[in-house]
C-alpha positions as CSV (number, residue, x, y, z in Angstrom):
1,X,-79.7,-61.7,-117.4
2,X,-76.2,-61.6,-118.0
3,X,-74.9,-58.1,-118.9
4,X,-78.3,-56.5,-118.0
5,X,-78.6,-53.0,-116.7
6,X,-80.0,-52.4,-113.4
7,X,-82.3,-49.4,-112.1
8,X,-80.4,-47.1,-109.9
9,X,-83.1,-44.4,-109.4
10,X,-87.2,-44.0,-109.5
11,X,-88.6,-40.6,-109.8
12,X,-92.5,-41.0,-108.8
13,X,-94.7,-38.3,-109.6
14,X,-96.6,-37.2,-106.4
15,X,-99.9,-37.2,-108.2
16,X,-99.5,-40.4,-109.5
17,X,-98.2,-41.7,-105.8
18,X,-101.5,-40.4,-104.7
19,X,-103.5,-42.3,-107.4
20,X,-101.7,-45.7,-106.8
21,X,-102.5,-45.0,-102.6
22,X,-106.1,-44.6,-103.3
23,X,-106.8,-47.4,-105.5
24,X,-104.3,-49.6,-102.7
25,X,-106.7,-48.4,-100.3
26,X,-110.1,-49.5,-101.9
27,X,-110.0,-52.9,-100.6
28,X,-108.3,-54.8,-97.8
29,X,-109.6,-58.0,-99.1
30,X,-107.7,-58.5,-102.2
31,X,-104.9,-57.4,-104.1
32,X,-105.0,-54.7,-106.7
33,X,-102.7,-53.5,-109.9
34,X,-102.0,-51.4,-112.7
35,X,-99.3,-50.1,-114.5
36,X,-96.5,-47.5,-114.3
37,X,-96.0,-44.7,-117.4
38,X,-93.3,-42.5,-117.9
39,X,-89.9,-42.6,-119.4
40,X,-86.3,-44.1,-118.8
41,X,-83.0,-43.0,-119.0
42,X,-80.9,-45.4,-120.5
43,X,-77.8,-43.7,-120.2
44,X,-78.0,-42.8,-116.2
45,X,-80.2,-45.8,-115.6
46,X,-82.9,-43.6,-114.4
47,X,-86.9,-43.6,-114.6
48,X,-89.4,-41.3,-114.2
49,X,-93.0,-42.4,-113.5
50,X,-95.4,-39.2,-114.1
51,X,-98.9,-41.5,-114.9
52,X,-100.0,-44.9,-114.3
53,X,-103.3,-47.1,-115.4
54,X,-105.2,-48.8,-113.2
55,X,-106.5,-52.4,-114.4
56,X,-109.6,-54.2,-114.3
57,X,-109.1,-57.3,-112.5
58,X,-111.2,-60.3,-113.7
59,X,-110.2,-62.5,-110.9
60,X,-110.2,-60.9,-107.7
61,X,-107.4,-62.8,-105.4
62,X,-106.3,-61.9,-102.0
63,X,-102.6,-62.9,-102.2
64,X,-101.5,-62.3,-106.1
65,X,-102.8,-60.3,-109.1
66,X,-102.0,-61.2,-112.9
67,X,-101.6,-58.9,-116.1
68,X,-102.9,-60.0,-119.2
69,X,-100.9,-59.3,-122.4
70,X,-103.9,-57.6,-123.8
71,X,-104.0,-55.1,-120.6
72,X,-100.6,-54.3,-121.2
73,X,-101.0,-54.1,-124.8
74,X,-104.0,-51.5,-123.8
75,X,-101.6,-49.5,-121.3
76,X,-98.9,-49.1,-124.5
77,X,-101.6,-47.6,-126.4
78,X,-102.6,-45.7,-123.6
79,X,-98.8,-44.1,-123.4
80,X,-98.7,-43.5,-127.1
81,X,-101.9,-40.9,-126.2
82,X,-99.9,-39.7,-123.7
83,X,-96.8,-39.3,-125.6
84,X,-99.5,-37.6,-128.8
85,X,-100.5,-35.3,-126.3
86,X,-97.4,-34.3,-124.1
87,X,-95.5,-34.2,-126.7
88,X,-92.8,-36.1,-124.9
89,X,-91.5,-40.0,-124.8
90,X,-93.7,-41.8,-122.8
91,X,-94.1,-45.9,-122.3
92,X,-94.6,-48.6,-119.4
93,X,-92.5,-48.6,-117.5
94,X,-93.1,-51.1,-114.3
95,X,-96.5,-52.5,-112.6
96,X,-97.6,-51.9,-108.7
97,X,-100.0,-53.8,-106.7
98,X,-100.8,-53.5,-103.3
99,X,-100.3,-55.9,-100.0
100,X,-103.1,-55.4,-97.7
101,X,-102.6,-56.8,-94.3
102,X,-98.8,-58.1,-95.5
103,X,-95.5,-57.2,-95.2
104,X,-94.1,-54.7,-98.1
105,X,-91.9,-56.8,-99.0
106,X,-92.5,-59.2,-102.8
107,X,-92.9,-62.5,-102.3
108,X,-91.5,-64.9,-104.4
109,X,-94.0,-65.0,-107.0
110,X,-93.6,-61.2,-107.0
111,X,-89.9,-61.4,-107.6
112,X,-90.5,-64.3,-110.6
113,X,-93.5,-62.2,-112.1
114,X,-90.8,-58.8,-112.3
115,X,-88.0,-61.1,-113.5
116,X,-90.4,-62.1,-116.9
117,X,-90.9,-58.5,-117.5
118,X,-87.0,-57.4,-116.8
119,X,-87.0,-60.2,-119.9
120,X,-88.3,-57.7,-122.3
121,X,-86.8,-54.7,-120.8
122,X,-83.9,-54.4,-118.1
123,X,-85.1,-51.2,-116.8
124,X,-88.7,-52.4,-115.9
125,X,-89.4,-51.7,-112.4
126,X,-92.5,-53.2,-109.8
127,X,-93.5,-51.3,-106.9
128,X,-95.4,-52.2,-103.7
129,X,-97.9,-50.5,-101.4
130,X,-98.3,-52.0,-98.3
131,X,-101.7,-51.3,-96.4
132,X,-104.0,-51.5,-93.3
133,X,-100.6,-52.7,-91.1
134,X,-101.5,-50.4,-88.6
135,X,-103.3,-51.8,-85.0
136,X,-107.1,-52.3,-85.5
137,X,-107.8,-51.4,-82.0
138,X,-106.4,-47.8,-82.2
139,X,-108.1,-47.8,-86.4
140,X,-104.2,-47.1,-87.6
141,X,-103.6,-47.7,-91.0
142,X,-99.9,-48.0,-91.7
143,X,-98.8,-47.4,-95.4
144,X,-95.3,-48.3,-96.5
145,X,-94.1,-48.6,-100.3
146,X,-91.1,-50.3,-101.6
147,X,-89.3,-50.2,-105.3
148,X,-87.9,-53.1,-106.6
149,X,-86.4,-55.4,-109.4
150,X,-85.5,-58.8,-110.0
151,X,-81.9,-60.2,-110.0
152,X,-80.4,-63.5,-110.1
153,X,-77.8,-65.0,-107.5
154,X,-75.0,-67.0,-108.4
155,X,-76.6,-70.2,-107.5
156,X,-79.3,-69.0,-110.3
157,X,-82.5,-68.2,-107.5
158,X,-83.9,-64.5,-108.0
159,X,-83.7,-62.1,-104.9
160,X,-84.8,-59.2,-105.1
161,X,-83.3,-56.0,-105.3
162,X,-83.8,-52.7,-103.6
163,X,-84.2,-49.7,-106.2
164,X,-83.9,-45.5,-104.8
165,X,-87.2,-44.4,-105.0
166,X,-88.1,-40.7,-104.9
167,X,-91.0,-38.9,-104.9
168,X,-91.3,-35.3,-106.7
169,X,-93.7,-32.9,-105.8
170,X,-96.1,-32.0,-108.8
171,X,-99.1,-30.4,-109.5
172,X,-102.2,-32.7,-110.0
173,X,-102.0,-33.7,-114.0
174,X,-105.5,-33.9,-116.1
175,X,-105.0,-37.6,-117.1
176,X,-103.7,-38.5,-113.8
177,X,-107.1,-37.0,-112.2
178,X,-109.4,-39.0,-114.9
179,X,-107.3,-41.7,-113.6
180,X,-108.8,-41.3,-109.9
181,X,-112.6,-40.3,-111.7
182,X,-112.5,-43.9,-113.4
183,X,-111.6,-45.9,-110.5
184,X,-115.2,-46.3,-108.9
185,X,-116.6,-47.6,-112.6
186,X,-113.3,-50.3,-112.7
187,X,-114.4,-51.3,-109.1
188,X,-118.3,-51.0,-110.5
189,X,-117.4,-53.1,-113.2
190,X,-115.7,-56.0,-111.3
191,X,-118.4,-56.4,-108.9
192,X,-121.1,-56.7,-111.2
193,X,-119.2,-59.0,-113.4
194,X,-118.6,-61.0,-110.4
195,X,-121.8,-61.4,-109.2
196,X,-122.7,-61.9,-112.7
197,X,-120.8,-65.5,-113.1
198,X,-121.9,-66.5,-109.5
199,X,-125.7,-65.9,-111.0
200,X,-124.9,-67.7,-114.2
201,X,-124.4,-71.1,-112.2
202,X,-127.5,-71.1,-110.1
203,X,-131.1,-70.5,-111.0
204,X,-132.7,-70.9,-107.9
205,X,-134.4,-67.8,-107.2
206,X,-133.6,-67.6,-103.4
207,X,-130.6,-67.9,-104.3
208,X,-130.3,-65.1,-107.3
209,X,-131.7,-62.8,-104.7
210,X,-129.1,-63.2,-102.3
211,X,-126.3,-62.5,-104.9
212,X,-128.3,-59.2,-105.8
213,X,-128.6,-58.7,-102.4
214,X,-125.1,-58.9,-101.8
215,X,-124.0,-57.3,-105.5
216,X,-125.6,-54.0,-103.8
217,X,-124.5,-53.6,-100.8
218,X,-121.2,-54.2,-102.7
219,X,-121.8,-51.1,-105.0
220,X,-123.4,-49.4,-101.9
221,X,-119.8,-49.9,-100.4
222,X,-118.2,-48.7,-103.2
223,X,-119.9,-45.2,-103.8
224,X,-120.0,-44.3,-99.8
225,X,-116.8,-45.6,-99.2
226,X,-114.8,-44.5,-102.5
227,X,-116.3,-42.3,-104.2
228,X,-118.1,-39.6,-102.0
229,X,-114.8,-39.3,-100.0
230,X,-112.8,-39.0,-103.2
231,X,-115.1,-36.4,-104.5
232,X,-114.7,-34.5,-101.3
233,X,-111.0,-34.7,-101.2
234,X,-111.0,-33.4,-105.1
235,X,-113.5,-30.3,-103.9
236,X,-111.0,-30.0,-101.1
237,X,-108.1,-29.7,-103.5
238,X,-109.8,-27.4,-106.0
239,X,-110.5,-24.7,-103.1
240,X,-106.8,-25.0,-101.7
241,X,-105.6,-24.5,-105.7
242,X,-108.0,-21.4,-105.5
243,X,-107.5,-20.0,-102.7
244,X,-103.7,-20.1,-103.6
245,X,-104.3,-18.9,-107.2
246,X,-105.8,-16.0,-104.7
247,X,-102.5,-15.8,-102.6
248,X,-100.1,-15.8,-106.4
249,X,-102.4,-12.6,-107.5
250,X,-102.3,-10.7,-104.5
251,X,-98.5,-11.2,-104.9
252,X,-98.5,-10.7,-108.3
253,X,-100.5,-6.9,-107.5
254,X,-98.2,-6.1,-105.0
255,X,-95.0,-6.9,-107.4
256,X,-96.8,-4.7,-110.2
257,X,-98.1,-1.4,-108.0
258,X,-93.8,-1.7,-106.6
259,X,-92.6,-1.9,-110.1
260,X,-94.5,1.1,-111.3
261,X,-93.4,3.2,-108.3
262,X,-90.1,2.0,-108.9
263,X,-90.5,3.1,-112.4
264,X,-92.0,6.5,-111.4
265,X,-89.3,7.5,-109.2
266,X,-86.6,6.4,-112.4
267,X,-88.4,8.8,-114.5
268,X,-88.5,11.5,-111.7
269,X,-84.9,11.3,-110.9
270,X,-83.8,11.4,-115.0
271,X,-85.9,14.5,-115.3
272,X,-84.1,16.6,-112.8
């Protein structure tokens, strides 16, 4: 890492922000992931993050999460769509995960997982949200997020290394809402496949009936706990985008009946 160009600014989408705090927020158990789309700026050193992918996690681990090659092969193919579609550059860019119950701040496997990626490109950024750090007596749930990259002292170690992160208000994209529609079948998905090895190594029945037990009060978890509130926060946003579409029109009939007055009195006045 020699001559290797740093990050000196993140520009997060606010719809993707709100993505990556929802799927932080779906477990306080273990960690979760994805990755970060967008495009970089070589030039001012610059990136901007406007989707992300959440990943399915085949081993669910309270203190570390791991990306396969083949996920992130799956995300690049995922930003060539985007870029199809957009019509405009877009790759991976960086990875987040989440630190329930933690500090923000990467540990050192963190740091050495970001310093592999910076390998293959310099610009490649990892973010962390931090949740449920708030006091469980007064049900607080303090959410902090940090930006960061690898870099390596003089004595060789890695530390890591503070990037500006800023995020930019935007409206709620299409691919970034399927994004938040998917999440309860990724969570589905894990639990069942989860419950699914547990079942493969035992076939005593009382036992097998325990795991199913368990495997739905799981899903039971997931759908009251997930996905009816995210469905109500997405009916929530859809009347506050149409009762503002409301507000724009109104505006947009008042600007029209003052233009044709205006034009009125023009004519008027050219006449005499």
């Amino acid at each position: 890492m020699e001559t290797e160009k740093y990050l000196k600014r993140v520009v997060l989408a606010s719809d993707v922000y709100a993505v990556c705090i929802q799927h932080a927020l779906t477990t306080e158990k273990q960690e979760i992931m994805g990755l970060l789309i967008g495009q970089t700026d070589e030039k001012k050193c610059m990136s901007v993050i406007s989707a992300c992918k959440i990943l399915h996690r085949s081993d669910k681990q309270p203190d570390r999460v791991e990306i396969s090659p083949e996920q992130l092969c799956e995300a690049s193919v995922y930003a060539e769509q985007l870029q199809y579609s957009l019509k405009r550059p877009m790759r991976v860019v960086g990875w987040y995960h989440s630190h329930p119950h933690i500090t923000v701040w990467p540990s050192h496997v963190d740091i050495g997982t970001q310093a592999t990626y910076q390998m293959m490109d310099s610009l490649f950024v990892g973010v962390i949200f931090s949740v449920y750090q708030g006091d469980p007596r007064i049900r607080t749930n303090q959410v902090q997020l940090t930006c960061f990259q690898a870099q390596t002292q003089s004595d060789g170690k890695l530390e890591r290394r503070e990037v500006p992160l800023f995020i930019e208000n935007t409206a709620f994209q299409l691919y970034n809402i399927q994004g938040i529609a998917n999440l309860s079948k990724i969570l589905i998905q894990e639990e069942i496949e989860s419950h699914d090895v547990k079942d493969d190594k035992s076939s005593d029945p009382i036992t097998r009936l325990h795991n199913d037990a368990v495997k739905t009060l799981a899903l039971s978890h997931i759908v009251s706990k997930v996905s009816l509130p995210m469905c109500e926060g997405l009916v929530e946003r859809l009347n506050a985008t149409k009762q503002r579409i409301q507000e724009l029109e109104s505006i947009k009939a008042d600007l029209l009946a003052k233009k044709t007055k205006i034009n009125v009195c023009t004519t008027e006045t050219k006449e005499h």
